[in-house]
PLY file of the C-alpha trace (Angstrom):
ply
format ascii 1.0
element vertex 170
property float x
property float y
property float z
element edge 169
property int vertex1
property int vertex2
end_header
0.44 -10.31 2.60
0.83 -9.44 -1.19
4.62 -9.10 -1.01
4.33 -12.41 0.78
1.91 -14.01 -1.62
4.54 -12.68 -4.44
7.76 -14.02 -2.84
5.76 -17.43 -2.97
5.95 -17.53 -6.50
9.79 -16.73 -6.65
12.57 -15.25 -4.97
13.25 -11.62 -5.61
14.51 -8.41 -4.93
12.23 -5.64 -3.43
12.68 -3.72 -6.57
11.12 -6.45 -8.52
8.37 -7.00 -5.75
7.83 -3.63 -6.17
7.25 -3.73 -10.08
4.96 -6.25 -10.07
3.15 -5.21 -6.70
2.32 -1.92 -8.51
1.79 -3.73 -11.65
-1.19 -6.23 -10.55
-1.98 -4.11 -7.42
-1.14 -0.58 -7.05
-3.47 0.66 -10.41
-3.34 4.28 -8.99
-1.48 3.96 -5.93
1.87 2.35 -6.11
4.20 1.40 -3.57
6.42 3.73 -2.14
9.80 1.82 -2.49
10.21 2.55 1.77
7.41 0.56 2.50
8.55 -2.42 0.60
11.82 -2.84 2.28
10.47 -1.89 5.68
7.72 -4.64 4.85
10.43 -7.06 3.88
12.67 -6.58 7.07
9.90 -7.28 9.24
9.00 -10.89 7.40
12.35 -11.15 7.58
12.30 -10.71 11.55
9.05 -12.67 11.73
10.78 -15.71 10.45
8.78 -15.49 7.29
11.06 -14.60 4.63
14.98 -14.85 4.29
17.38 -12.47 3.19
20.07 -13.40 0.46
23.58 -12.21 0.10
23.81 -8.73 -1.39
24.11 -9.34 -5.47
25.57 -6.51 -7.58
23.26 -4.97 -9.76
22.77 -1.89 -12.56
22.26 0.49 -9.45
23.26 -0.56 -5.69
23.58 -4.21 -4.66
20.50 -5.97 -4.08
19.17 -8.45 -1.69
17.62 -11.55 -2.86
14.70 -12.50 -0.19
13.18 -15.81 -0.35
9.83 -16.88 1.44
10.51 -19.38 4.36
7.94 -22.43 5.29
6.54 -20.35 7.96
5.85 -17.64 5.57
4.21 -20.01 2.56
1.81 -21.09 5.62
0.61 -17.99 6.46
0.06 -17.07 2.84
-1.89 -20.58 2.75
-3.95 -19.47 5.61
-4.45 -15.92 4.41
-6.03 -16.95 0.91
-8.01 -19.32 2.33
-9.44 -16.75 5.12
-12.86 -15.01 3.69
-12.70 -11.55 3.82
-15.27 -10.06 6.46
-18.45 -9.62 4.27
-20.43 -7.29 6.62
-19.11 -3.45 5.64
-18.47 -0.82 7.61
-21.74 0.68 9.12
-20.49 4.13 9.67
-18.49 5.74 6.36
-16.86 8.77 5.96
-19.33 9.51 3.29
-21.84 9.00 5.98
-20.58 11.00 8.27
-20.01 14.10 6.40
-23.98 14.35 5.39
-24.69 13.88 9.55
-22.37 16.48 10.38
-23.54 18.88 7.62
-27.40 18.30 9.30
-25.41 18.70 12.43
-23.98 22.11 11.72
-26.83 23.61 9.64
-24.76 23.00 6.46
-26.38 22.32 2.86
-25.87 18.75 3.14
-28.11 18.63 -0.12
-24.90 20.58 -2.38
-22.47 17.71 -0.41
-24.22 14.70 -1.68
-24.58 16.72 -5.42
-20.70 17.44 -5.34
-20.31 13.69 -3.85
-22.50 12.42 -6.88
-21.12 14.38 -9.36
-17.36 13.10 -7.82
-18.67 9.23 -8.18
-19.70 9.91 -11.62
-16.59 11.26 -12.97
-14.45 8.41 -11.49
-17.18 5.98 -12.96
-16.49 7.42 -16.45
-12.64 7.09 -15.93
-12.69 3.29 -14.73
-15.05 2.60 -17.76
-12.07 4.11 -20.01
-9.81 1.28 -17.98
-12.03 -1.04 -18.47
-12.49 -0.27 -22.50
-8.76 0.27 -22.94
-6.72 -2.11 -20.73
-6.44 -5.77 -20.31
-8.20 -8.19 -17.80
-6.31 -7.21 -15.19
-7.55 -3.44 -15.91
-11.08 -4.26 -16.49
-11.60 -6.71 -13.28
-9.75 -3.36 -10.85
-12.30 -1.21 -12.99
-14.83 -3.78 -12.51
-14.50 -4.25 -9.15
-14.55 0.16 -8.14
-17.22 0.94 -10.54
-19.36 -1.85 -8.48
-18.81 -0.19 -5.64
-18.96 3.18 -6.85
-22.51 2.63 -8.27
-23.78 1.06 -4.83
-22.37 4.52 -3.41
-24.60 6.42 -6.04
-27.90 4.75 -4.62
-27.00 5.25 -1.12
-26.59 8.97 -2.20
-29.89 8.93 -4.04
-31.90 6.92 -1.12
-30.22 9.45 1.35
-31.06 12.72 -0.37
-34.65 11.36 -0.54
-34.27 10.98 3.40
-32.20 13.94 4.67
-35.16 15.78 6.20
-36.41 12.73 8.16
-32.40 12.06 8.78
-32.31 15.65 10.02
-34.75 15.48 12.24
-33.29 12.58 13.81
-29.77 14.40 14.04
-31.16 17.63 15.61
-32.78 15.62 18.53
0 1
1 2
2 3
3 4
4 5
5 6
6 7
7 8
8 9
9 10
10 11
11 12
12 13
13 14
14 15
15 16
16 17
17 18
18 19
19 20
20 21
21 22
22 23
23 24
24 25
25 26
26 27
27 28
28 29
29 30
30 31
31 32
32 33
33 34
34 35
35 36
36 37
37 38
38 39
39 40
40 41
41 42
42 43
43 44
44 45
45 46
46 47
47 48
48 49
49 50
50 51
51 52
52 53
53 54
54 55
55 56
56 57
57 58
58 59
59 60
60 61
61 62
62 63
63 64
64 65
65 66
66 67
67 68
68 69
69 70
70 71
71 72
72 73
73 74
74 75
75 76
76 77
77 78
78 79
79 80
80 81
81 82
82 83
83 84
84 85
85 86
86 87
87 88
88 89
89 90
90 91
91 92
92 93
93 94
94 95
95 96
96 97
97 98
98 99
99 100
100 101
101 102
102 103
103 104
104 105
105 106
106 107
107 108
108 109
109 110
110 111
111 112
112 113
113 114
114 115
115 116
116 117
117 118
118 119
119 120
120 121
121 122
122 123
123 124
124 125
125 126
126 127
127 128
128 129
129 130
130 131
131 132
132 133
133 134
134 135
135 136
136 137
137 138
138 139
139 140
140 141
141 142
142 143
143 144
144 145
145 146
146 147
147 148
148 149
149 150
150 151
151 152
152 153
153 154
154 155
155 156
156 157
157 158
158 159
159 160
160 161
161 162
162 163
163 164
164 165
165 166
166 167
167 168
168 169
């Protein structure tokens, strides 16, 4: 829905989706350059983008997509859909410190090592935040929000693991 949402503003070529996907985005996790044009052939199939005449470029020729009616729509419909606020009841976080109880592992050194993980990443998105530009500081904004709710779950469940192990060995 982002390449979508960014061939609503204008038509482009994947490369340039690309740049600016990873540019507002992909902070950490860019694109692979596959997925965009596998992306693009299927809204292409779907009937929600079109694809342009080849154009030469500096490198090989490039294809110009546009978005089609049916595909501003569905961006329409997609922005206005809330995300689902309830999250996910059963983490991988979660499930690591059941399975340690599970196993007879120290799940007591996995939340330290899980803390001490948090904590690091913490300090780099405040450097983001300090250093880059609005876009940078709501990304860094938005992780270390999450990443501190993460930190109390650890806390409340290392102050519960023996009642939680009980529970587990039943």
């Amino acid at each position: 829905m982002a390449l979508l949402g960014l061939l609503d503003r204008e038509p482009s070529h994947g490369y340039d989706l690309k740049r600016d996907y990873d540019t507002y985005f992909g902070r950490g996790r860019p694109l692979p350059f596959g997925q965009v044009y596998a992306t693009l052939a299927r809204l292409a199939r779907d009937g929600k983008a079109m694809v342009g005449e080849a154009e030469p470029g500096a490198g090989p020729d490039r294809k110009r997509y546009t978005i089609t009616e049916t595909g501003k729509s569905e961006v329409e419909v997609w922005l206005a859909e809330p995300i689902p606020a309830e999250p996910h009841l059963q983490t991988e976080l979660f499930v690591k410190v059941v399975l340690s109880l599970m196993l007879g592992r120290p799940a007591e050194e996995y939340l330290d090592v899980q803390r001490a993980a948090h904590l690091a990443r913490m300090r780099e998105l405040t450097e983001l935040k300090q250093n880059g530009g609005v876009v940078d500081a709501l990304l860094a904004d938005h992780g270390l929000f999450h990443l501190e709710a993460d930190l109390r779950w650890i806390d409340l469940t290392a102050a519960r693991l023996a009642l939680l192990a009980e529970e587990v060995a039943a």
